[in-house]
C-alpha positions in Angstrom: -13.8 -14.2 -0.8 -11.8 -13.6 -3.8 -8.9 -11.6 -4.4 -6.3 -10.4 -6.8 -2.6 -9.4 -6.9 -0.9 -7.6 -9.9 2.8 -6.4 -10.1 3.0 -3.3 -12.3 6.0 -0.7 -13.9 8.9 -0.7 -13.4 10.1 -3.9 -11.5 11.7 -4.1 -8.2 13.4 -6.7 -5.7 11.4 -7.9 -3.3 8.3 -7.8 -5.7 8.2 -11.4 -5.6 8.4 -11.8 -2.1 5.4 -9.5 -1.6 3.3 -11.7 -3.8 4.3 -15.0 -1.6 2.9 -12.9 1.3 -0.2 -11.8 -0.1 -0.5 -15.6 -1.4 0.2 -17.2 1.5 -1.5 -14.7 3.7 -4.8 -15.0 1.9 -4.8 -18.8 1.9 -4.3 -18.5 5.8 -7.4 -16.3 6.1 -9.7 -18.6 3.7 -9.5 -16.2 0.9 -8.9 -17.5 -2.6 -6.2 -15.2 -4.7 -5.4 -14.7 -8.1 -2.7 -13.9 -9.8 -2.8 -11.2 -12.7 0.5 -11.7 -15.3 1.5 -8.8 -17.1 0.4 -5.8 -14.9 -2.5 -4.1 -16.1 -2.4 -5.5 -19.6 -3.2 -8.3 -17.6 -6.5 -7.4 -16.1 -7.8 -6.0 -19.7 -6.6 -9.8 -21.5 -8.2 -11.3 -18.9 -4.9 -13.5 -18.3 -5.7 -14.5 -14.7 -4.5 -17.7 -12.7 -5.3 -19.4 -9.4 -2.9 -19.1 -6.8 -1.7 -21.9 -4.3 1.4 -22.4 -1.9 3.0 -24.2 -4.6 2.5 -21.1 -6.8 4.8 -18.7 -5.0 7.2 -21.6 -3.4 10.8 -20.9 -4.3 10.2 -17.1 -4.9 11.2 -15.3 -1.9 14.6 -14.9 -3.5 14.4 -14.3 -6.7 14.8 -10.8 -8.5 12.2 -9.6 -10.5 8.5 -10.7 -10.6 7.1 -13.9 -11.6 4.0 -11.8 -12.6 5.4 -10.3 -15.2 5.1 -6.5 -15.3 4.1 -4.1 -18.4 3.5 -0.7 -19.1 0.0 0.2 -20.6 -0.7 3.8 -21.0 -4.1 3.5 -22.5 -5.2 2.2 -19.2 -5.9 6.0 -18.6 -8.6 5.8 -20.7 -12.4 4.9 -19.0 -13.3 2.2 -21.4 -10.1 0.1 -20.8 -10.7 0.4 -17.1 -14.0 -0.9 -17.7 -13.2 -4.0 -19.3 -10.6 -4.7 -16.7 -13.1 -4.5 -13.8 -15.8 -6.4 -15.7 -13.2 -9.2 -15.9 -12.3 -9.3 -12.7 -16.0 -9.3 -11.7 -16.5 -11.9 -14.1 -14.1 -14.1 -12.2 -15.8 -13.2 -8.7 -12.8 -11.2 -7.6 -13.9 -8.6 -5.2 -10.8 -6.8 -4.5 -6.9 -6.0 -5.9 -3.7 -5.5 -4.5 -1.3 -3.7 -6.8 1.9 -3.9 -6.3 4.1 -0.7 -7.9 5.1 2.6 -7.8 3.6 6.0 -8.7 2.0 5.1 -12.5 0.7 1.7 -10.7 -0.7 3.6 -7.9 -2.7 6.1 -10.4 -4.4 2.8 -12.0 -5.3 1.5 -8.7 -7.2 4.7 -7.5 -8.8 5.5 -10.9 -10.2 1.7 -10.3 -11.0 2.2 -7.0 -12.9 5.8 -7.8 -15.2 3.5 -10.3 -16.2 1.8 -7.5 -13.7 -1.6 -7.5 -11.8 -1.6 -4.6 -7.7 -1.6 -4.4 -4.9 -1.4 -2.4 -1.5 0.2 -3.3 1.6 -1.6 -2.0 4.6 0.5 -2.9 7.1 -1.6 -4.9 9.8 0.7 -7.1 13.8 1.2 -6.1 13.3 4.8 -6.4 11.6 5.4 -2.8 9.7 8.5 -4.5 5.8 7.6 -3.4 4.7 9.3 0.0 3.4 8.2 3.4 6.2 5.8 3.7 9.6 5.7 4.5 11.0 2.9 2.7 9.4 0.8 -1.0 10.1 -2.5 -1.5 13.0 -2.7 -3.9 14.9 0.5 -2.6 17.6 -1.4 -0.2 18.5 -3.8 -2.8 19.5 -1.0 -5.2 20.9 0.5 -2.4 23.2 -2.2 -2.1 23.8 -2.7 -5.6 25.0 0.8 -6.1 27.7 0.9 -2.9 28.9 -2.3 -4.2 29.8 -0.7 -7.7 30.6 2.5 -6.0 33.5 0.5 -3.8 34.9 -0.8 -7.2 35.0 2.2 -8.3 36.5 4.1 -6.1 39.6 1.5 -6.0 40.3 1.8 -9.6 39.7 5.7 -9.7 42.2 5.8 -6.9 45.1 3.7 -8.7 44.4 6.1 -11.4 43.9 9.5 -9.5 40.6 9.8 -11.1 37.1 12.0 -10.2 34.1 9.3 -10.6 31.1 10.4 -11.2 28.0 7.6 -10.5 24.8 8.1 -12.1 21.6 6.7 -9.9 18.1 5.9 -10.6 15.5 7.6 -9.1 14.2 9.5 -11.5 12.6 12.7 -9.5 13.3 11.8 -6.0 17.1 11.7 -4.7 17.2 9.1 -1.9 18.8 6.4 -3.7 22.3 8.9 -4.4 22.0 10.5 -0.9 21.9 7.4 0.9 24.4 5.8 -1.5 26.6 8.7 -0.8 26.6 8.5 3.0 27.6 4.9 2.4 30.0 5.3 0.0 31.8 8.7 1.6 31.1 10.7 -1.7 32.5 14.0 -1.5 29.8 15.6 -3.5 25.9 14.5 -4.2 23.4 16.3 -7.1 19.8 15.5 -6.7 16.4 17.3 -8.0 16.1 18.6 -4.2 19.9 19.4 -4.3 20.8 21.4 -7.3 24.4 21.5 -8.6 26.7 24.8 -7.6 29.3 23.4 -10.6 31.5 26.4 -9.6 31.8 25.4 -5.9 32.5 21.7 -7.1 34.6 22.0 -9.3 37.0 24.9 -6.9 36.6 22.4 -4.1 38.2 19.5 -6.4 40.9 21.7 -7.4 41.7 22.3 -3.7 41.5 18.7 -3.0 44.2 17.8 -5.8 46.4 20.1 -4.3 45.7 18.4 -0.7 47.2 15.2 -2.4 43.9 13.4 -2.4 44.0 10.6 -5.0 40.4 10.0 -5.8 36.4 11.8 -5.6 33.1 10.6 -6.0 30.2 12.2 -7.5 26.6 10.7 -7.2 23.9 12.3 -8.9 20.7 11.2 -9.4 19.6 10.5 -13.2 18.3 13.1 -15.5 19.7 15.7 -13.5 22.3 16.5 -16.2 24.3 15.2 -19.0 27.2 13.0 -17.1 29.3 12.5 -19.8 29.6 16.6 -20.9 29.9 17.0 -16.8 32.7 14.2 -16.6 34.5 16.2 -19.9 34.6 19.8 -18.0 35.9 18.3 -14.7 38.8 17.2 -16.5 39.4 20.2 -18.2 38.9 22.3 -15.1 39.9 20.7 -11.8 43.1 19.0 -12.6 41.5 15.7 -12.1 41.1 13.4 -15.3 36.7 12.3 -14.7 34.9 9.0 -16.1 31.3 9.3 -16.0 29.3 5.8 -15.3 25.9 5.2 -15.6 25.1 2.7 -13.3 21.2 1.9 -15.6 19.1 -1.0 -14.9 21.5 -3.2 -13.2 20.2 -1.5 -9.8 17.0 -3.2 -10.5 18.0 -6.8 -10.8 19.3 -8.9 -8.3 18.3 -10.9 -5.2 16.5 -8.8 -2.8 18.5 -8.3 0.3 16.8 -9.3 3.6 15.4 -5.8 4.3 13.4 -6.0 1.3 12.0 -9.7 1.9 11.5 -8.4 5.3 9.4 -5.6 4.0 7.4 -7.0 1.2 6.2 -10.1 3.8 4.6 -7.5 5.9 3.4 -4.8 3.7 1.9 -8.1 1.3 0.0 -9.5 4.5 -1.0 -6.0 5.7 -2.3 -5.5 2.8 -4.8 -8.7 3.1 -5.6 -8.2 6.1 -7.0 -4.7 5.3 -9.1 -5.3 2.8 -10.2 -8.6 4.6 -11.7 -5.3 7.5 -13.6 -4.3 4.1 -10.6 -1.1 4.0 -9.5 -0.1 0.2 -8.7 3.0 -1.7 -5.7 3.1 0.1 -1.9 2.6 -0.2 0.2 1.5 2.4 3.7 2.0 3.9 6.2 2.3 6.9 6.6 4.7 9.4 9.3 4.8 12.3 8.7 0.6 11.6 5.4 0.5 12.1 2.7 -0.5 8.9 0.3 2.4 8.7 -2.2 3.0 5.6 -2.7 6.1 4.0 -5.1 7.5 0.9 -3.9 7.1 -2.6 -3.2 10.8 -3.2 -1.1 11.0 0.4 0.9 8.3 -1.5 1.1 10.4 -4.8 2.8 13.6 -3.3 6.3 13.2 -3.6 6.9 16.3 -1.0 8.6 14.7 1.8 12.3 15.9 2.2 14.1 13.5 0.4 15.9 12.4 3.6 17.2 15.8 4.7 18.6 14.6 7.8 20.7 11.9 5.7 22.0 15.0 3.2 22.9 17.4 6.2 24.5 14.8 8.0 27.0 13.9 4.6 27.6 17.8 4.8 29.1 17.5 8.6 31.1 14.6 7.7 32.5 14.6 4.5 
């Protein structure tokens, strides 16, 4: 049997530690894998290479993907798709594993609905897809963020500064909330938790009068114009407010040990599925256990947004 593996959008740690398992699991059920560079770009070029245990040696660490990644939006069109699956057919590959988030997950069920099977493994920091309660990539920037936040909030204390931390995350508000519980932020703005700028900006003024020296803000990107935000704080709470943007450091790095932890088992999982003949499906982590779900469970974003996380930050903040 013959398989594929692809990495796709944006990248994520870990990425590269799912690919070693899917590599190394494959080899340890007699099934040869390929490796697709370049995301779906990839599988229309035709830019496929054997895979051994030499291949993916040395990668478990490493940031990024050594697949490269690409985003390729007239892969929504039929006749792209079709060249992609008649060179992967051409090669003998009978299945894929794609590993990425939402947009990669759309490409691997509009395959899989033309009759080429696919499985999703969710690989994005954001932590937006459904049917699982962690992706691959999400602790790392997790960690990245609390890291910058704890600089920050030394330096914002010296100078009796509000901070206010832009996230990633794009629609989904996990990465700010659980950066906030970590990080002891006094207020958090997500899409699920819209801001009450009044309320804010009163409760800042009565904790300048308390004597406190510093605040933080996360809010998760797109949500509003930091900067603008940052301006009217200072004018109106009697704290002075720098607005930082924390961008696309929270994608790089080494992937902490959660991450490795989780990509080895959702990579092998994923092999081992399709190896039962199962595809058409993503799959995930619930309560620790590796479950699989179908594509669109995976797409609907409607989950809570870790509501427990976000009441709890309003008990003890």
């Amino acid at each position: 049997m013959r398989i594929a593996v692809l990495t796709s959008g944006g990248d994520a740690p870990g990425m590269n530690s799912a690919i070693r398992a899917v590599v190394r699991a494959g080899l340890y059920y007699g099934i040869e894998v390929y490796g697709v560079y370049d995301g779906y770009r990839g599988l229309v070029a035709g830019n496929f290479e054997k895979m051994t245990r030499k291949s993916v040696s040395e990668i478990l660490s490493r940031g990024g993907t050594v697949l490269g990644t690409a985003r390729m939006t007239s892969f929504q069109q039929k006749e792209v798709r079709e060249i992609a699956i008649e060179n992967l057919r051409k090669e003998g590959i009978e299945a894929l594993i794609v590993i990425g988030g939402d947009g990669s997950y759309k490409g691997a069920l509009a395959l899989n609905e033309m009759g080429f099977p696919t499985i999703g493994v969710p690989g994005t920091i954001d932590n937006d897809l459904g049917g699982t309660d962690y992706t691959i990539g999400f602790h790392t920037a997790l960690a990245t963020i609390v890291d910058a936040v704890d600089k920050l909030r030394d330096t914002a204390s010296s100078h009796q500064r509000c901070s206010i931390v832009e996230t990633m995350g794009r629609h989904c508000g996990d990465l700010a909330i659980a950066a906030g519980l970590s990080c002891g932020a006094e207020f958090i703005i997500t899409p699920e938790h819209p801001m009450d700028k009044e309320k804010m900006i009163e409760n800042l003024k009565k904790h300048k009068l308390e004597g406190r020296r510093n605040a933080i803000i996360m809010i998760t990107e797109n949500t509003t114009n930091v900067y603008e935000l940052a301006q009217e704080i200072s004018e109106r709470s009697g704290f002075a407010c720098r607005a930082t943007v924390l961008g696309y450091v929270q994608r790089g790095g080494s992937p902490v040990a959660e991450d490795r932890i989780l990509a080895g088992r959702m990579g092998a999982y994923a092999v081992e599925l399709i190896k039962q003949g199962i595809s058409g499906v993503a799959v995930g982590v619930s309560h620790n256990d590796l479950v699989y779900m179908p594509y669109e469970k995976a797409l609907d974003r409607d989950r809570g947004s870790m509501q427990d996380l976000y009441e709890l930050i309003g008990k003890i903040s």
